[in-house]
C-alpha positions in Angstrom: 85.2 41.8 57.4 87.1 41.4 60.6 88.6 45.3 60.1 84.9 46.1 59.9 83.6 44.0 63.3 86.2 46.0 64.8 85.2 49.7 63.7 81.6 48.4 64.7 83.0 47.4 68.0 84.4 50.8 68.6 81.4 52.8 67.5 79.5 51.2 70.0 82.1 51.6 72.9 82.0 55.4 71.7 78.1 55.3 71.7 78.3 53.8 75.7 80.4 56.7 76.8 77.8 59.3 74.8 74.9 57.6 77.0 76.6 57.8 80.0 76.7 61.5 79.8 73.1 61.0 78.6 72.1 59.0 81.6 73.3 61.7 84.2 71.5 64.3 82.3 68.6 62.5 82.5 68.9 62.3 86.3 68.5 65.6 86.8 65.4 66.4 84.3 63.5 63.2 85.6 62.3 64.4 88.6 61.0 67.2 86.8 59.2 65.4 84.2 57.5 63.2 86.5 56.3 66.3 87.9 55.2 67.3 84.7 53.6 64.8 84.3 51.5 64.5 87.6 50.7 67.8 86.7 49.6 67.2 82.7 47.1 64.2 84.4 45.9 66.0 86.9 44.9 69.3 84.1 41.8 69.8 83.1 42.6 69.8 79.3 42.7 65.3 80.3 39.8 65.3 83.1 37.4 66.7 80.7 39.2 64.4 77.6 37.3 61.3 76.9 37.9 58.2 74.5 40.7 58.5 72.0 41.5 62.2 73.1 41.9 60.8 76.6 44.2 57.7 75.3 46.0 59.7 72.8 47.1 62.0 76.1 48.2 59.0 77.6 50.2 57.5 75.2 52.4 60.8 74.1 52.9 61.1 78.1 54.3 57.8 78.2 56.1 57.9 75.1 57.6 61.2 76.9 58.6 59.1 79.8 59.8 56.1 77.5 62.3 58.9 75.7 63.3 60.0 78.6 64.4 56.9 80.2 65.7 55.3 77.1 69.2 56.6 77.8 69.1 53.6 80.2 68.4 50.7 78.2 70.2 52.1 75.4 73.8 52.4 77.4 73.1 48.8 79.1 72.8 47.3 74.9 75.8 49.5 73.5 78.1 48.5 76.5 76.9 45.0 76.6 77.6 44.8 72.7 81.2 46.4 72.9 81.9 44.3 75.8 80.7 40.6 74.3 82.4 42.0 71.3 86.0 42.5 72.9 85.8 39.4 74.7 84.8 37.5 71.8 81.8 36.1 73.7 79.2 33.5 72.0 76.7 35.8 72.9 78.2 38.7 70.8 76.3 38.2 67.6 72.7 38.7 69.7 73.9 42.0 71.0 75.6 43.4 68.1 72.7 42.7 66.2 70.0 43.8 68.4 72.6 46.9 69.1 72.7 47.3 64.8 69.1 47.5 64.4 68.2 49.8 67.5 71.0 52.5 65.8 69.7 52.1 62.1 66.1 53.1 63.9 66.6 55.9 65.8 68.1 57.1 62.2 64.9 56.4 60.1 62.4 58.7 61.8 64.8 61.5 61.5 65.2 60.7 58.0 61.2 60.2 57.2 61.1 63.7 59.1 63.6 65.0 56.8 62.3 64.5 53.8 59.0 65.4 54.9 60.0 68.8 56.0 63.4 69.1 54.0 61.9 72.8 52.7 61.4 74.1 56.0 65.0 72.6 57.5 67.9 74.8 56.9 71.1 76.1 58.9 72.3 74.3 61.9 69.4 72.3 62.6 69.8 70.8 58.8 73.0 69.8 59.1 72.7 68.1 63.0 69.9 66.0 61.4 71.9 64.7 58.6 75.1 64.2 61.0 72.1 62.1 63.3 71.2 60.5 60.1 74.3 59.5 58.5 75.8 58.2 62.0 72.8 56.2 62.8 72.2 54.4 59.2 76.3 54.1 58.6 76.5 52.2 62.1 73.2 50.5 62.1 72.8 49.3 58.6 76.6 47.7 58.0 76.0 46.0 61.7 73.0 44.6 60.6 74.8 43.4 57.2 78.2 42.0 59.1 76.2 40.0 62.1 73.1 38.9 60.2 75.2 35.4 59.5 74.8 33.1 62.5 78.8 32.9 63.0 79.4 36.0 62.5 80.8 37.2 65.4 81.8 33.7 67.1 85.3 33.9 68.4 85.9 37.1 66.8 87.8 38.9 69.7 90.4 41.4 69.4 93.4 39.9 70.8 95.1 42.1 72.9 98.9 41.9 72.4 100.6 40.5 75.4 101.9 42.8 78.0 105.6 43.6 77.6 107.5 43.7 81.0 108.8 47.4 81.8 106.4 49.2 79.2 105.3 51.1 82.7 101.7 50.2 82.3 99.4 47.6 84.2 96.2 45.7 84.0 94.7 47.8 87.2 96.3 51.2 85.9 94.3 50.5 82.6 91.2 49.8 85.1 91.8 52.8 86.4 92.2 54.4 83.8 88.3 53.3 82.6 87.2 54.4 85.6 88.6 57.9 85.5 87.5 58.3 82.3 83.8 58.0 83.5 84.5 60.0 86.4 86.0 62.8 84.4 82.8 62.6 82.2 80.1 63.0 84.9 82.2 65.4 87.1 83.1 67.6 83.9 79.2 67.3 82.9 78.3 68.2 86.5 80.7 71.2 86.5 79.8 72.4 83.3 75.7 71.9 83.8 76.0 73.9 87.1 78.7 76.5 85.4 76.2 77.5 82.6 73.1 77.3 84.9 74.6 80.0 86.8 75.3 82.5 83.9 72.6 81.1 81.3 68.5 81.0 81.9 68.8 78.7 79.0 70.8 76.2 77.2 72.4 76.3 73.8 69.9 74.3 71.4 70.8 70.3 71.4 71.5 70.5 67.7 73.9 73.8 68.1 75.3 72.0 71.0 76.3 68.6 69.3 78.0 70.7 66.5 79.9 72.9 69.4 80.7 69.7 71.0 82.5 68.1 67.8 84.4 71.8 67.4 85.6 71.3 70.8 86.7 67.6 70.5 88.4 69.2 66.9 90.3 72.0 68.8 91.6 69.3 71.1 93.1 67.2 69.3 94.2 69.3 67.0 96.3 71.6 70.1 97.7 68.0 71.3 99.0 66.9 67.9 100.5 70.8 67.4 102.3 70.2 70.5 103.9 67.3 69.9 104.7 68.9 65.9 106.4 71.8 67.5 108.1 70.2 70.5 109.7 67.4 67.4 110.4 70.2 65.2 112.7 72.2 68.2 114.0 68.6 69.1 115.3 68.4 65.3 113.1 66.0 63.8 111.1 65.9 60.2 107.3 65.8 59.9 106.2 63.5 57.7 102.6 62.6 58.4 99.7 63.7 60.5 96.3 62.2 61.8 93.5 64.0 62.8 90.5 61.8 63.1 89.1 60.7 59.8 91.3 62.6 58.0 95.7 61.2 57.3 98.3 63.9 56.0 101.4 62.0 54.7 104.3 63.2 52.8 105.1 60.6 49.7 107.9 61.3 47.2 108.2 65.0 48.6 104.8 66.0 47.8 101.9 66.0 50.7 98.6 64.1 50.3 95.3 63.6 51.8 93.9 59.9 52.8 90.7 59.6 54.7 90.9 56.4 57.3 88.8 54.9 60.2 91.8 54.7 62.3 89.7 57.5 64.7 87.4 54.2 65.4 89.8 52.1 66.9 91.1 55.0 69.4 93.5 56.5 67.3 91.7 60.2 67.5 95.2 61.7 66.6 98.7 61.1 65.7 101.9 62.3 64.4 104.9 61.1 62.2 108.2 62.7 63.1 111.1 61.0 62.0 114.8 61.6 63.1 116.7 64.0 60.5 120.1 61.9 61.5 121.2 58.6 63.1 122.0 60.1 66.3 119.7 58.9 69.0 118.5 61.9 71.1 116.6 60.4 74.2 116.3 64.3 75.5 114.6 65.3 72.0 112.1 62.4 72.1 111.2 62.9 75.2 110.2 66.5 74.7 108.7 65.3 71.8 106.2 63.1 73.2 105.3 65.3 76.1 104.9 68.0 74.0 101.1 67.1 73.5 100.4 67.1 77.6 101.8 70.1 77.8 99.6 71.5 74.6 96.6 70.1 76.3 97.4 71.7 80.0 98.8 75.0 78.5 95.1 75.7 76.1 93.1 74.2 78.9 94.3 77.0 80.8 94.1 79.2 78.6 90.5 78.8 77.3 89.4 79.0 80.9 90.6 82.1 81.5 89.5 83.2 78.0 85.5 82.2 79.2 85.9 84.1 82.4 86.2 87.4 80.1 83.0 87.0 78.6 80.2 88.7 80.4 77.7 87.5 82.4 74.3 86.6 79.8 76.0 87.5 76.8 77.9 85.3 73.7 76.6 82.0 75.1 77.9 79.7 72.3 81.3 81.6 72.0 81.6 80.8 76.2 80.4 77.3 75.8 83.3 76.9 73.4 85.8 78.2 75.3 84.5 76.4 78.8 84.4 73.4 77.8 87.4 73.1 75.4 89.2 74.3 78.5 88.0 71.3 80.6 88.1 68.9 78.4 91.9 70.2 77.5 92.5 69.5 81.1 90.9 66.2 81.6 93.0 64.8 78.2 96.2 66.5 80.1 95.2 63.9 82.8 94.4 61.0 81.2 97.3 61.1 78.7 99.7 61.2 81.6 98.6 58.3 83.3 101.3 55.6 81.6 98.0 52.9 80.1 97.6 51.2 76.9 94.7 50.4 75.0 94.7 47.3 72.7 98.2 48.5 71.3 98.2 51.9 71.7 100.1 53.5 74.7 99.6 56.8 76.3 102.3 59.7 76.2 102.9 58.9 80.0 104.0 55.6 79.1 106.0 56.2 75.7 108.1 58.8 78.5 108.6 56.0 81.1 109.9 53.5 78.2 112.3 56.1 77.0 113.9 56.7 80.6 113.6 53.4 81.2 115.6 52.1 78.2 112.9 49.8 77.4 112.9 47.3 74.5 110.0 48.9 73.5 112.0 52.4 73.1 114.2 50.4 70.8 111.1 49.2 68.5 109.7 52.9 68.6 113.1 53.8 67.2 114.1 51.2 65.2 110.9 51.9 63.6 111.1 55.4 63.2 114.8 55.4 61.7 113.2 52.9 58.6 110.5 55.5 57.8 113.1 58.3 57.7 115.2 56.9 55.1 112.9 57.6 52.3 112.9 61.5 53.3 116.4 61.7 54.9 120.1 60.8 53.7 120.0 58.4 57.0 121.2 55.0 55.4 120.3 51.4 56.2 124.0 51.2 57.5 123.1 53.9 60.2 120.5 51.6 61.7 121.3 51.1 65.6 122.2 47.4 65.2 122.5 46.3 69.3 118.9 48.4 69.4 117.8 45.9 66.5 118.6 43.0 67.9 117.5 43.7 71.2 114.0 43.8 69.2 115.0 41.0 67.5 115.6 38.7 71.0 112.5 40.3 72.6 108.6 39.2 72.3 108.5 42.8 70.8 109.5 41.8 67.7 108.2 37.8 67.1 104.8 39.5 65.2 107.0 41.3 62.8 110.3 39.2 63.2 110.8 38.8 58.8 110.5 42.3 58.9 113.3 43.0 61.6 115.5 40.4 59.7 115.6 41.9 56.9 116.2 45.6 58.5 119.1 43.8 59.7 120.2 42.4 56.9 120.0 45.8 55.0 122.5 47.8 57.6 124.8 44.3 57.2 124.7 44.5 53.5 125.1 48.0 53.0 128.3 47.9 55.3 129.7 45.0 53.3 129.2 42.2 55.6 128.0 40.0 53.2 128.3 36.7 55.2 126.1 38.3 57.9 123.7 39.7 55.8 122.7 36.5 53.6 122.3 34.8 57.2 119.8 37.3 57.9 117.8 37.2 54.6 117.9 33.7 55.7 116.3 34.3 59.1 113.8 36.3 57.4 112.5 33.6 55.2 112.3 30.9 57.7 110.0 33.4 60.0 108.0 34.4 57.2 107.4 30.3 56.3 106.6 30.1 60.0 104.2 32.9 60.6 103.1 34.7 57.1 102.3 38.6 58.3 101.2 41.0 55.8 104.3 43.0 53.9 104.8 46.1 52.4 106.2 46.6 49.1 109.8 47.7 50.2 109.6 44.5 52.4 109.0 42.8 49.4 111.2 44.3 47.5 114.3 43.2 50.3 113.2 39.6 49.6 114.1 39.9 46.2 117.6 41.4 46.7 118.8 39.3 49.3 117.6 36.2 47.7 119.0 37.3 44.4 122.1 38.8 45.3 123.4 37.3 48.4 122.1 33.8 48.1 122.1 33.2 44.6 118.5 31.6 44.8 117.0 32.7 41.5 114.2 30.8 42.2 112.6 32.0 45.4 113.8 35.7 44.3 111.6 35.7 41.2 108.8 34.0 43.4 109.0 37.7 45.6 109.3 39.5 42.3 105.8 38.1 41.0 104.1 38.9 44.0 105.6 42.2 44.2 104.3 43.1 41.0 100.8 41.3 41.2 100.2 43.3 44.6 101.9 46.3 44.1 102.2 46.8 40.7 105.5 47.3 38.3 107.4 50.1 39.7 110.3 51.1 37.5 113.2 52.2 39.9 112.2 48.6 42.1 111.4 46.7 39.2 114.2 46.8 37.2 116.9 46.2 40.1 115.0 43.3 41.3 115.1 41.9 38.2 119.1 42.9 37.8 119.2 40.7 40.5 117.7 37.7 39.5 118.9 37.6 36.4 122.4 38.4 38.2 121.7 35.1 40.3 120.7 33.2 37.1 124.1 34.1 35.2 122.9 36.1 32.4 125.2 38.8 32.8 123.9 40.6 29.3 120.6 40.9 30.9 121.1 42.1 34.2 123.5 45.1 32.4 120.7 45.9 30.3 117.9 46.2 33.4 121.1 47.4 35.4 121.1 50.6 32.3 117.2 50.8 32.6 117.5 50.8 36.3 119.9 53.9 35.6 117.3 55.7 33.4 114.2 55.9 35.4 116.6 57.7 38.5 115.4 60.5 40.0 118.5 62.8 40.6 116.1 65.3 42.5 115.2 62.4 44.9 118.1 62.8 47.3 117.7 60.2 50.0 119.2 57.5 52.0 116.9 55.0 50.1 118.0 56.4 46.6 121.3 55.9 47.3 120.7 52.3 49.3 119.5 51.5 45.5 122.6 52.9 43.9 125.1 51.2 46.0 122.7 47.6 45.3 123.1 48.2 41.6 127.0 48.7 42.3 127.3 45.3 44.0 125.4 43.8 41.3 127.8 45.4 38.9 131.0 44.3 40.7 129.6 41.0 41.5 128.9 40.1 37.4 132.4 41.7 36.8 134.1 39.9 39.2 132.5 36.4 38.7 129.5 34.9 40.5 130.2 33.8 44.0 129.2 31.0 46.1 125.9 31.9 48.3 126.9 33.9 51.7 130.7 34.8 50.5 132.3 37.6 50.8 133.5 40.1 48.1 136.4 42.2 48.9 136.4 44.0 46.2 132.9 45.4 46.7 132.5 49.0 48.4 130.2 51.5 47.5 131.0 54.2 45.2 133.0 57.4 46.5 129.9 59.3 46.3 128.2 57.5 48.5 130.8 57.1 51.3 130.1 60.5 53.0 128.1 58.9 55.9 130.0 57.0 58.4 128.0 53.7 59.7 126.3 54.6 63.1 
């Protein structure tokens, strides 16, 4: 429910900035209105209207002027709504709701309309109706479901995560930001109204325009995120994932797949996944990598500018439009992304750059980050892991939300270089920080539970505890399954067992599946082995004798 207060909050913070732009139009057709309508009072068609005739006049002139002027009221309820939202005020659940039920019915006309006159709606027109429709009822309707309980938005603010010093942003550069934001908005619209005006008698109809307006917000992100692809792939990284709006591309066991998420909602328009092909820590590649989007934006603003001054004067109207404004709004994300911000917990490509030059702890939780996702795609090892980068996460505010998680990366590089001592400490670590703040974990996290507490602290017990809950939220995965349970029974002493699920373990391997992760799990089912051949150890000892096979020696620890 929260996850959906949140996506509710967004929409309306999305809906303020549409009637801001909405607001400044209507400036400028107001004064002509109101002429109209001095003139529609003054006609004779109403001097000569009596009765209902005369009061029918009047009302479809004031509900004329009522349309016209409800861009007003309407950004005033959908900024007051996100804003009591955010700051998790008492008075959220009053404007939410009131916000809720004002969206689900500007959608319902529309809809009556449409299925009154669905055989004479077709093309472009049909399908801005339903995109009206569906945006108004999928907003309104949930809103009015999620804050129709009296405490249902009490205290529900998002908590911004606390500012980390030397990320390179600041409360009044995010401020700024805001406000540059708006002013890019109504200059752009300004620019853009006065631009058309002058080669145009007439605008592009609203519905054609909406539709050209989501192409253009499209082509945008889709240039940024194709810079950054390009700049990682030069730079010498992997793509494993991309983001575009609703729609996630990720790359799982070799194969790519398509998830649809709301991740758009929360500010998160696009995104990229590039991990590092080795352990080597190129500062120079990343940094091309994340300005590689500013310079996508800048290069195709350019570009489609010039592109709309070779269209002639009257003719191709939508193609121009297009090419105008993806050009200035290419421009104005150049600008924006630059400026080093952050919103909630997202940062800008300016300030990902300064952390990198900088050296910032926050570069070190970027990469330490990164370098876990590549081992399931990349020979890169859980011994390669930057260990001084780690713990520099580890003894930061950086990493307290996620500090089980960093344990246990730690413990994973110790382990699989054969400090066995160190890594059981870690495990340890982990557990105590889970106990103290419980955070949400994903099945390899799980999974790391299992094997420390099983192999390097002999706790049977609390291993099988992980196990269960592996399996009861993630389900019984062979490869995972059977090596956790090598390793409990391994820390229970029944040595005929854990051979046995040690030999299933063996069966269900993928020899296609080359990757540091495959061979992590290789080298855990050696130390198993070794450890019931050479006699079960006291918890946190060290076995000599333990190295992993000569197969798996051909990386050097980083």
């Amino acid at each position: 429910m929260q996850a959906i207060r949140r996506l509710l909050q967004s929409a309306f913070g999305l809906l303020s900035l549409i009637y801001i732009t909405a607001t400044y139009s209507t400036f400028a057709h107001l004064q002509y209105f109101l002429a109209s309508l001095k003139f529609g009072l003054a006609s004779d068609v109403f001097q000569d209207a009596t009765g209902l005739r005369r009061l029918t006049i009047v009302l479809v002139l004031a509900l004329g002027m009522l349309i016209r002027c409800a861009p007003f009221p309407l950004l005033a309820l959908y900024s007051t709504a996100w804003w009591t939202l955010r700051k998790g005020k008492p008075s959220a659940r009053a404007w939410a709701l009131a916000a809720s039920i004002i969206t689900a019915l500007q959608g319902i006309p529309f809809l009556l309309l449409t299925i009154r006159y669905w055989s004479q709606i077709h093309g472009i027109l049909g399908s801005g109706l339903m995109v009206l429709i569906g945006a108004s009822l999928l907003v309104g309707i949930p809103g009015i479901i999620v804050f129709a309980p009296r405490n249902a938005a009490l205290h529900q603010a998002v908590k911004q995560p606390e500012r980390v010093k030397g990320d390179g942003t600041s409360r009044n550069m995010d401020r700024f930001a805001i406000l540059l934001q708006v002013a890019v908005i109504l200059v752009g619209g300004q620019l853009g109204w006065h631009w058309t005006s002058s080669r145009y008698d007439h605008r592009i109809p609203r519905t054609s325009g909406w539709l050209l307006l989501l192409a253009e917000i499209a082509a945008i992100v889709i240039l940024h995120e194709l810079g950054h692809i390009v700049a990682g792939l030069f730079s010498g990284m992997k793509l494993c994932g991309v983001l575009l709006g609703p729609l996630h591309f990720y790359q799982l066991n070799g194969k790519w797949k398509l998830r649809f998420e709301l991740h758009f909602l929360r500010g998160a328009a696009g995104g990229v996944g590039m991990i590092p092909r080795t352990p080597y820590r190129d500062r120079k590649g990343r940094i091309w990598f994340i300005a590689g989007g500013p310079i996508a934006s800048l290069l195709s603003g350019i570009v489609f500018l010039c592109l709309a001054t070779t269209i002639p004067v009257g003719q191709s109207p939508a193609l121009w439009d297009f090419y105008a404004w993806t050009g200035i709004l290419s421009l104005s994300a150049f600008v924006l992304n630059v400026i080093p911000v952050r919103s909630l917990a997202f940062y800008s490509d300016g300030a990902k750059i300064f952390q990198v030059l900088t050296r910032s702890v926050l570069d070190d939780y970027n990469w330490v980050l990164t370098f876990s996702n590549s081992l399931a795609v990349t020979p890169n090892r859980p011994r390669n892991y930057d260990l001084e980068a780690l713990r520099r996460v580890l003894d930061s505010p950086v990493g307290q939300p996620q500090r089980a998680v960093f344990c246990l990366m730690e413990s994973e590089c110790l382990l699989d270089r054969g400090l066995f001592t160190q890594s059981a400490e870690s495990v340890a670590r982990a557990q105590a920080a889970y106990e103290q703040k419980p955070e949400k974990l994903t099945a390899g996290t799980i999974s790391s539970f299992v094997y420390g507490h099983g192999i390097l602290r002999d706790d049977a017990a609390t291993a099988r505890i992980w196990a269960e809950r592996l399996t009861d939220e993630f389900g019984f995965d062979p490869e995972d399954g059977w090596l956790c349970s090598a390793a409990i029974a391994c820390a229970e002493g029944s040595r005929d067992e854990a051979e046995n699920l040690l030999n299933r373990f063996d069966g269900f391997q993928n020899a296609k599946r080359t990757c540091g992760l495959r061979d992590f799990n290789l080298y855990l089912s050696h130390v198993i082995r070794e450890k019931l051949a050479g006699g079960f150890y006291s918890p946190g000892s060290v076995l000599p004798s333990v190295a992993a096979p000569a197969e798996l020696q051909a990386q050097p620890a980083y």
